[in-house]
GUTIDO-356274 format. One line per field, with one value per atom (N, C-alpha, C): residue number from 0; atom name; x, y, z. Coordinates in pm, 1 decimal, always signed. Example, Ala and Ser with C-alpha at 12.3 -4.5 7.8 and 13.67 -1.06 7.14 Angstrom:
2
num	0, 0, 0, 1, 1, 1
atomo	N, CA, C, N, CA, C
east	+1319.0, +1230.0, +1320.0, +1285.0, +1367.0, +1290.0
north	-569.0, -450.0, -330.0, -225.0, -106.0, +3.0
up	+780.0, +780.0, +780.0, +708.0, +714.0, +787.0
// end
This chain:
118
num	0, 0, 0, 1, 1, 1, 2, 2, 2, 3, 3, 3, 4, 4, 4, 5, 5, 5, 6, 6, 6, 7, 7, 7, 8, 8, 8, 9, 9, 9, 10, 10, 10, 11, 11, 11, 12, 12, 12, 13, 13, 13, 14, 14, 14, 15, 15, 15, 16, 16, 16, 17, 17, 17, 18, 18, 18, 19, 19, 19, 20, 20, 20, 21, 21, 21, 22, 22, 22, 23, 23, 23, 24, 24, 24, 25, 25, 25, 26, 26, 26, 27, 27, 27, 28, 28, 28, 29, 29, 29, 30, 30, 30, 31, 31, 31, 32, 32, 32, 33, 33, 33, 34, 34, 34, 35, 35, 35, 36, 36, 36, 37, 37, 37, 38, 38, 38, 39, 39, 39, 40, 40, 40, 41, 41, 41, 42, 42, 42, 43, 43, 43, 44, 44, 44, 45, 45, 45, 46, 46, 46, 47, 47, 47, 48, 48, 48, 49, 49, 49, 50, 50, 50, 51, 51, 51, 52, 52, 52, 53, 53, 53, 54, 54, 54, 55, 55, 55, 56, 56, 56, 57, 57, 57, 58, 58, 58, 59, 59, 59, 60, 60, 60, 61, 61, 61, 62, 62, 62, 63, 63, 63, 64, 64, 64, 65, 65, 65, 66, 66, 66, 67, 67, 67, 68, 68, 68, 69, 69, 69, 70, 70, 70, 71, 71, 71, 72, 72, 72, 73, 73, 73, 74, 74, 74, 75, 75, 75, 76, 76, 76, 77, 77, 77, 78, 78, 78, 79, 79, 79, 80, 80, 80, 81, 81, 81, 82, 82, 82, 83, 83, 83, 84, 84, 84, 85, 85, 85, 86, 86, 86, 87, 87, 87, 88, 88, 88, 89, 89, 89, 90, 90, 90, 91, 91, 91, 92, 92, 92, 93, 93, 93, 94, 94, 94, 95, 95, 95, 96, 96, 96, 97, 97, 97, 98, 98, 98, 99, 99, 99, 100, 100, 100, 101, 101, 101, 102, 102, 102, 103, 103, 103, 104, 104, 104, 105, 105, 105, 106, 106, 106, 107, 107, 107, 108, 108, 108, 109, 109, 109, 110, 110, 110, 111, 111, 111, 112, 112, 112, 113, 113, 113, 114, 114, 114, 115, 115, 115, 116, 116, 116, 117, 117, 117
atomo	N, CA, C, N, CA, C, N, CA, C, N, CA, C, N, CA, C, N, CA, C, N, CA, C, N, CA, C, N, CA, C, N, CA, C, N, CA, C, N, CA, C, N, CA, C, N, CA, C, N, CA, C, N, CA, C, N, CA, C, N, CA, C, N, CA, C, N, CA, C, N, CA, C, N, CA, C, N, CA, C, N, CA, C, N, CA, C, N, CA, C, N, CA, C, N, CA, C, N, CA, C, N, CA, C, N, CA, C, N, CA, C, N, CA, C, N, CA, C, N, CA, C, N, CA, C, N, CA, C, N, CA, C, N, CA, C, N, CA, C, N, CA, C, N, CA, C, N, CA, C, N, CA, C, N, CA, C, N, CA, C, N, CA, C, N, CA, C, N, CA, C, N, CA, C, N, CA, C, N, CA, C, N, CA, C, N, CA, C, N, CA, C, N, CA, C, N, CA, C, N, CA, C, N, CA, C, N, CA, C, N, CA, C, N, CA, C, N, CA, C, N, CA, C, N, CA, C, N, CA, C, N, CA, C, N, CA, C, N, CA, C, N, CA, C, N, CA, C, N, CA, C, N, CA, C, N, CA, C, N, CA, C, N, CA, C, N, CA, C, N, CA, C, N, CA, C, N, CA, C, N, CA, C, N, CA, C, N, CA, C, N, CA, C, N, CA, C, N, CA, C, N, CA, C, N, CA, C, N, CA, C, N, CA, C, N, CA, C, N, CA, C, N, CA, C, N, CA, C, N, CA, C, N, CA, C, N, CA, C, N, CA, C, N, CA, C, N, CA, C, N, CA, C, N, CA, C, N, CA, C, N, CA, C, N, CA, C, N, CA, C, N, CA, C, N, CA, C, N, CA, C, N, CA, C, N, CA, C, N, CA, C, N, CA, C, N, CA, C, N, CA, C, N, CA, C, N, CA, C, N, CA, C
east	+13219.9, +13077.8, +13001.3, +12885.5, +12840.6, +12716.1, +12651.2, +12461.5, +12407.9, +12405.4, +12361.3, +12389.5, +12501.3, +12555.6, +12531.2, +12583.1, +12488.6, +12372.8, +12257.1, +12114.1, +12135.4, +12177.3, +12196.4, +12213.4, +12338.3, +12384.6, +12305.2, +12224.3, +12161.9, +12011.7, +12024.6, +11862.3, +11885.6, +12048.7, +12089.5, +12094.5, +12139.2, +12190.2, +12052.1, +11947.2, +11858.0, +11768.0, +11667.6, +11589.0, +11446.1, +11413.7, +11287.2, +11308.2, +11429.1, +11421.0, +11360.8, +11360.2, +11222.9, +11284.7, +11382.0, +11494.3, +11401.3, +11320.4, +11293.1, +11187.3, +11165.2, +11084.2, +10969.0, +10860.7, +10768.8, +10709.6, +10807.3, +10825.6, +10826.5, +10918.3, +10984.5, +11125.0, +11165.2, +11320.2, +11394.2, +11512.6, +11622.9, +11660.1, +11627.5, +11639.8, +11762.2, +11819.6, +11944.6, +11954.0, +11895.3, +11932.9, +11971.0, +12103.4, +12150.6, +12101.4, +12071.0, +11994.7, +11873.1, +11818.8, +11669.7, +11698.3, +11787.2, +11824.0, +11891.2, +11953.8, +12005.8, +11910.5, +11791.7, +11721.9, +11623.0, +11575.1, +11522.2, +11574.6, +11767.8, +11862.8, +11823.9, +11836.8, +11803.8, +11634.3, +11565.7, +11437.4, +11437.6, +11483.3, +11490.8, +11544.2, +11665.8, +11806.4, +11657.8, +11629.0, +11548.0, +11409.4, +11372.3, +11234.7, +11292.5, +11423.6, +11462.7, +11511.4, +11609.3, +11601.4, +11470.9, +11388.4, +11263.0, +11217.9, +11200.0, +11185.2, +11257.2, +11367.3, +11496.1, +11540.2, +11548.6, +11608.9, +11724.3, +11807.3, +11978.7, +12053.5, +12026.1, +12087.2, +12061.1, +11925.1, +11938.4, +12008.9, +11998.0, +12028.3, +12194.0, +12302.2, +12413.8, +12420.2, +12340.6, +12333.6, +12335.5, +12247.9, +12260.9, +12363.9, +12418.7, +12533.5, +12667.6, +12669.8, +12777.8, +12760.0, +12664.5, +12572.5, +12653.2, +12588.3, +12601.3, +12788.2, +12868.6, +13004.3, +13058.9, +13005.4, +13081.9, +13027.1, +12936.3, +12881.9, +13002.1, +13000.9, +13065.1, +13223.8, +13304.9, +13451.5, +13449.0, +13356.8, +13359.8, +13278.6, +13249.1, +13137.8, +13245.7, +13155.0, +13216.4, +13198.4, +13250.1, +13214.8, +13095.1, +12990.3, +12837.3, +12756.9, +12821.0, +12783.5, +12843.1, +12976.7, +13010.4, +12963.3, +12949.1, +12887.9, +12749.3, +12652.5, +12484.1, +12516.7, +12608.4, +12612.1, +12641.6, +12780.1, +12803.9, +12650.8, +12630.6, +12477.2, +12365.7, +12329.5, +12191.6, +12198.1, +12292.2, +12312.4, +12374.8, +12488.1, +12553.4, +12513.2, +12482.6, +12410.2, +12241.6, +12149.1, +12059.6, +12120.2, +12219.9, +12253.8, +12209.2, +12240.1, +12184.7, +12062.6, +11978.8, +11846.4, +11779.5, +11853.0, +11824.0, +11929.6, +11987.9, +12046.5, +11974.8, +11966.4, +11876.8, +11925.3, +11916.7, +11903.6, +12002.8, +11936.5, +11943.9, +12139.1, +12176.4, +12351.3, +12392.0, +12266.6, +12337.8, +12299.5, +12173.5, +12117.2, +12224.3, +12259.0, +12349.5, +12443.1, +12519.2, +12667.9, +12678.7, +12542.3, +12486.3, +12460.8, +12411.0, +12426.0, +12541.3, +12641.4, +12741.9, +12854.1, +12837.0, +12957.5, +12931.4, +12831.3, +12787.6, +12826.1, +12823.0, +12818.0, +13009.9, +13037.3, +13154.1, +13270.4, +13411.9, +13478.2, +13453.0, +13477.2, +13438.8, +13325.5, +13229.1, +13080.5, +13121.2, +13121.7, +13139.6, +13289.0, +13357.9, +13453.6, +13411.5, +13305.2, +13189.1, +13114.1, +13047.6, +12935.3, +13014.9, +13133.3, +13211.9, +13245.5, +13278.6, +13335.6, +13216.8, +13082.8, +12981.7, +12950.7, +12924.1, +12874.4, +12969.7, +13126.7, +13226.3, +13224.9, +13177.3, +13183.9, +13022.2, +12919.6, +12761.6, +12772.3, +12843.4, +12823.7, +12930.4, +12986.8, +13039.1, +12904.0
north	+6573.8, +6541.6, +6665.0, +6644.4, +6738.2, +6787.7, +6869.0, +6837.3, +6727.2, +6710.0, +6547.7, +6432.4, +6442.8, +6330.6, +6324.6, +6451.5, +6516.6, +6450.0, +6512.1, +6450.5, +6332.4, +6241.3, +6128.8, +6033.6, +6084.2, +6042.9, +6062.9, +6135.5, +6166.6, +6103.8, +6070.5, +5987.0, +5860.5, +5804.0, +5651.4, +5653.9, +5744.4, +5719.3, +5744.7, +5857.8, +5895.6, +5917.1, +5801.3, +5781.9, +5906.7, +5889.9, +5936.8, +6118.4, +6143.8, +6305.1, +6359.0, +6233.5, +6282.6, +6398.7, +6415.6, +6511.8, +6533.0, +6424.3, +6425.2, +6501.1, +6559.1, +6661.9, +6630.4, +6644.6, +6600.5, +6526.1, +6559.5, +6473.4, +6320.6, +6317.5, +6192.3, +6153.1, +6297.2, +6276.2, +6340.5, +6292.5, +6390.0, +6536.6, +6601.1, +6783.7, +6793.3, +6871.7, +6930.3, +7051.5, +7087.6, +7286.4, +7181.7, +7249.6, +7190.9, +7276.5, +7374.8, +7484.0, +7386.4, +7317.8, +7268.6, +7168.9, +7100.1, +6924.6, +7001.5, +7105.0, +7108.0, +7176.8, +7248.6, +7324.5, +7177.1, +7108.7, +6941.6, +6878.1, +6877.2, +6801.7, +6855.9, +7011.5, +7061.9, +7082.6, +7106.3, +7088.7, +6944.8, +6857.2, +6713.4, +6710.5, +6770.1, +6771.1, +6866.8, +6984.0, +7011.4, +6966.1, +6900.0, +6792.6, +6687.4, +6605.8, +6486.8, +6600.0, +6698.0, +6715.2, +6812.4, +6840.1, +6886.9, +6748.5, +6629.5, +6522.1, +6440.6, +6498.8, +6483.7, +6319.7, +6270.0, +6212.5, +6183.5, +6217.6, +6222.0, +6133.1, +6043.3, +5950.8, +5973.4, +6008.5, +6084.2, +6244.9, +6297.6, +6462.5, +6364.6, +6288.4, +6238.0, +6223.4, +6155.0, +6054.3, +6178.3, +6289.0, +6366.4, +6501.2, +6513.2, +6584.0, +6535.7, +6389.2, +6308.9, +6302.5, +6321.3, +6306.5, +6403.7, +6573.0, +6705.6, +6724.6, +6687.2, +6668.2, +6606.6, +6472.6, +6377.5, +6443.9, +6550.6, +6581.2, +6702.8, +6807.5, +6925.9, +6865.7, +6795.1, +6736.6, +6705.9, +6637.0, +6553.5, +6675.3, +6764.2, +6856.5, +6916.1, +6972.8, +7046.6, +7218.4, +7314.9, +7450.2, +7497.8, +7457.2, +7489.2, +7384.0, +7303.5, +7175.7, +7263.7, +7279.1, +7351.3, +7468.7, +7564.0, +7677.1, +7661.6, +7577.4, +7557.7, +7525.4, +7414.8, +7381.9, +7456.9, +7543.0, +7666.2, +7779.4, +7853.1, +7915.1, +7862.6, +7742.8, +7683.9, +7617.8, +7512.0, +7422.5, +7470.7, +7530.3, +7554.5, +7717.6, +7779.3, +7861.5, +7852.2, +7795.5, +7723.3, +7669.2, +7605.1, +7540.8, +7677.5, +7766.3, +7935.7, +7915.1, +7872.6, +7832.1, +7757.0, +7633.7, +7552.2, +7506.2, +7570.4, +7539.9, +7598.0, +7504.6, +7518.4, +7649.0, +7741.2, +7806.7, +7736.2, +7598.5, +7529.5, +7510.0, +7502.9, +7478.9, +7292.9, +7247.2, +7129.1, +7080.9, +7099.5, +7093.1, +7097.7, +7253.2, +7339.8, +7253.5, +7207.7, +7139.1, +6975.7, +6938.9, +6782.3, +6825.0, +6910.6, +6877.3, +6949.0, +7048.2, +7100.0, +6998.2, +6879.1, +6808.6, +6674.3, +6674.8, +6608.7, +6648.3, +6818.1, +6884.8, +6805.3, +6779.8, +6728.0, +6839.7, +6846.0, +6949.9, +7076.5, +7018.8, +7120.4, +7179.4, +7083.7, +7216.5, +7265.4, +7229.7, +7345.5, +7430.4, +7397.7, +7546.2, +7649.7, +7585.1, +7663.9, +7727.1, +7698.7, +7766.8, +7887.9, +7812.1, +7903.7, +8071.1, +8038.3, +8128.8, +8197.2, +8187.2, +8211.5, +8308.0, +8238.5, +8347.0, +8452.2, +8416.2, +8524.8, +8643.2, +8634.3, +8745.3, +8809.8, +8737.8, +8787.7, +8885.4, +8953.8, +9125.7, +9215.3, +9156.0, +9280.8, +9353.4
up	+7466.4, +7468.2, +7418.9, +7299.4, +7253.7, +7327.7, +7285.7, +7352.6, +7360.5, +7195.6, +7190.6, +7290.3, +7294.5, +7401.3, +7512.5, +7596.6, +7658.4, +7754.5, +7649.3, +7680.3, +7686.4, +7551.0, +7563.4, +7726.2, +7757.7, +7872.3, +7995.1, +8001.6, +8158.0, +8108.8, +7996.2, +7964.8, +7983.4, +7936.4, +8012.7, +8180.1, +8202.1, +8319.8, +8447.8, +8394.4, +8495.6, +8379.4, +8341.2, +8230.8, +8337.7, +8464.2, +8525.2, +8532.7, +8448.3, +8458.4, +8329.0, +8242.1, +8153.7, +8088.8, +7995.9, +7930.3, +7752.0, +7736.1, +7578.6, +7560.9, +7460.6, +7422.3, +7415.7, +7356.5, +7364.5, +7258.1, +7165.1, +7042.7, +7106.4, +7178.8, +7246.0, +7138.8, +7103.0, +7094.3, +7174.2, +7186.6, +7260.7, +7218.6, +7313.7, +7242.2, +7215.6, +7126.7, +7106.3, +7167.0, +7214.7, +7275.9, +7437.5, +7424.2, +7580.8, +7712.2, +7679.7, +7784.3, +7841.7, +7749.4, +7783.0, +7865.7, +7832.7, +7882.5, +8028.8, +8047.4, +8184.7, +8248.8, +8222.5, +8267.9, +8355.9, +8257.9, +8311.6, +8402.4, +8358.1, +8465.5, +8609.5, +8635.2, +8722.5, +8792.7, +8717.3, +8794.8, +8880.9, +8839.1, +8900.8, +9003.5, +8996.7, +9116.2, +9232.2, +9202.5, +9309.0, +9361.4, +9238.4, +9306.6, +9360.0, +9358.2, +9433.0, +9597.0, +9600.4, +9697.1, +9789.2, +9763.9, +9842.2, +9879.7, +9770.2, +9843.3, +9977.0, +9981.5, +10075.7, +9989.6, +9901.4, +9844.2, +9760.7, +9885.8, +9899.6, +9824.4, +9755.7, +9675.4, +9547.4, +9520.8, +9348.7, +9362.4, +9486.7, +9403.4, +9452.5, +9506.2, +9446.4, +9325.7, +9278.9, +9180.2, +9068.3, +9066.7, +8971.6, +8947.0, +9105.5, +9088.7, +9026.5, +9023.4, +9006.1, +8822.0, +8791.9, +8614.7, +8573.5, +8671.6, +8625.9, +8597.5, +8713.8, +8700.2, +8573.3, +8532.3, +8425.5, +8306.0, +8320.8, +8171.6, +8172.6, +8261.8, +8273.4, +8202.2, +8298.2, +8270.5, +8139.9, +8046.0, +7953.7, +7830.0, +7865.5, +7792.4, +7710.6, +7563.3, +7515.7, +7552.2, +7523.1, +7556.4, +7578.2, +7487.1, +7512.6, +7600.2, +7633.9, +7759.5, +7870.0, +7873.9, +7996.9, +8056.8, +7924.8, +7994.2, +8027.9, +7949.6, +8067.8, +8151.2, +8172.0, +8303.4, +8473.1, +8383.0, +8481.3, +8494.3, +8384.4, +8387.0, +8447.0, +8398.6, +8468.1, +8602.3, +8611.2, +8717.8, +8865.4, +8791.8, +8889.8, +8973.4, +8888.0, +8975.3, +9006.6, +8996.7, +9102.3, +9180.3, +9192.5, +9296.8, +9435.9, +9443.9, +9541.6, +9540.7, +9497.9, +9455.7, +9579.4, +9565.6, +9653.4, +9796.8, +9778.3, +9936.0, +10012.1, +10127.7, +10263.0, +10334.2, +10417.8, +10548.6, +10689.5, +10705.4, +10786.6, +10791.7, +10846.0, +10882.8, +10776.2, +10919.4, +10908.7, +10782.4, +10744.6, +10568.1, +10456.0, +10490.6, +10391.5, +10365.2, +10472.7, +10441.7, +10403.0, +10425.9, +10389.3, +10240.9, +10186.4, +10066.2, +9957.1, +10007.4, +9972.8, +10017.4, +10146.8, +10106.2, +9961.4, +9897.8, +9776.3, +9674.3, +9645.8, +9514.3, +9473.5, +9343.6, +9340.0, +9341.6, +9345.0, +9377.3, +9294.0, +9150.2, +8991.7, +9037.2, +9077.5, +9061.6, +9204.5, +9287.1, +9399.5, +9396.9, +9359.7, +9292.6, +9219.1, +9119.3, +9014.7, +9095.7, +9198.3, +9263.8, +9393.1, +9444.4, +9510.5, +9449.1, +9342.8, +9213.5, +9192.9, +9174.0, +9135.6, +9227.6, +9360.7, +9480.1, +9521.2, +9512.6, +9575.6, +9454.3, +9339.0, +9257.6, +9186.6, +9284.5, +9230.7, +9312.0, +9363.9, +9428.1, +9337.5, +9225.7, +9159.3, +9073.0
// end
């Protein structure tokens, strides 16, 4: 899966994250489309609306698995580290939405935090 596709895919799948430019085409810079993917993932969960930030971790996963190298790495860069961003404080919060993240991105974000102190 390229950029293109990409965007493509999270504009079928979650048309209200509003990914298209302002042109009202689909961007090709994949930085932009995950930078969007993600502002969403954290306006659905501040909303506490637990079934889209699923719904979009499950997006962020099938794009990552299926991505090509420059799909994978925004995804690791942008997504997966906000994910530190937005996790709660709270215990029981924290682990309600870390048992969601799918295994790949939370291996990604595991990996992420055990080596942001080198």
């Amino acid at each position: 899966m390229n950029s293109y596709e990409a965007a493509s895919f999270i504009e079928e799948k979650i048309p209200e994250a509003h990914i298209f430019e302002k042109s009202g085409r689909l961007t090709l810079d994949i930085n932009k489309t995950i930078c969007c993917l993600t502002e969403f993932l954290k306006k659905k969960f501040l909303m506490h609306d637990m079934e889209s930030v699923k719904k979009v971790l499950r997006i962020a996963d099938t794009i990552y698995n299926k991505g090509d190298h420059t799909v994978k790495a925004s995804i690791e860069n942008i997504f997966v580290f906000s994910l530190s961003t937005i996790m709660p404080q709270e215990k029981r919060k924290r682990r309600e939405l870390q048992s969601n993240i799918p295994t790949t991105l939370f291996h990604l974000y595991v990996h992420q935090i055990m080596h942001s102190n080198i």
